[in-house]
C-alpha positions, 0 to 999 in steps of 0.5 A, a space after each residue: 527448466 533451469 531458464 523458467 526457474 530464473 526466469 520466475 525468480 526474476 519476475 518475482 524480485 522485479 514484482 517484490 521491488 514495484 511493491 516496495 517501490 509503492 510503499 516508498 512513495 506512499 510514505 514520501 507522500 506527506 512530503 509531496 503533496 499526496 501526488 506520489 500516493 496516487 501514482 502508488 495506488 495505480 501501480 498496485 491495481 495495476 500490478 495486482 491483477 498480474 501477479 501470481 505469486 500469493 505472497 507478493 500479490 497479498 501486498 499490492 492487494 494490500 496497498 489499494 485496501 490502503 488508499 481506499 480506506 485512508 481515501 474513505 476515513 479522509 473524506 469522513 474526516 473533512 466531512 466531520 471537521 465542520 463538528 470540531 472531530 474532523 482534525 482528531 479522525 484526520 489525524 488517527 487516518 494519518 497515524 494509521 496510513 502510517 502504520 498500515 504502510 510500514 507494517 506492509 514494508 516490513 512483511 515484504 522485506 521479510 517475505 511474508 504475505 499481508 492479509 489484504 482486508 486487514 487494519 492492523 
């Protein structure tokens, strides 16, 4: 019994650390080009789908809500940018890409779920 419950642990902190990992490499991507962010996005739809635990799992539900609406707000942004509002919708996509992200690192850190449908 005492092997399972190591054993589960182990999966819970190797899950904890993967959904940390996608949250670093969302927040590097401004530095490299928005590659990282797509190699984030695959694994937390991968990971998604794995994991049991809701506490962990709120989080890589809560990455690809990210990606997806960033994702949505960029192409509206570039859409727009022909009217003159498209650098202010990029730039608030920005601000809350930012947000979203560092606020989800945060409640992992502290062990506590994200609500994945949220915004702020």
């Amino acid at each position: 019994m005492e092997t399972q419950t190591t054993t589960n642990n182990q999966q819970v902190e190797k899950f904890k650390k993967e959904a940390q990992i996608v949250y670093i490499l969302y927040l590097i991507s401004f530095l490299l080009g928005g590659i990282t962010t797509l190699i984030g996005v695959f694994i937390a739809f991968i990971r998604k789908n794995e994991v049991t635990v809701p506490e962990i799992r709120s989080h890589f539900e809560f990455q690809v809500n990210i990606f997806i609406k960033a994702l949505i707000i960029g192409i509206i942004a570039f859409v727009t940018a022909f009217i003159g509002i498209g650098i202010i919708i990029a730039l608030a996509d920005v601000i809350w890409f930012l947000y979203a992200t560092i606020k989800g690192f945060l409640a992992l850190r502290d062990g506590k779920p994200v609500d994945p449908s949220a915004w702020f």
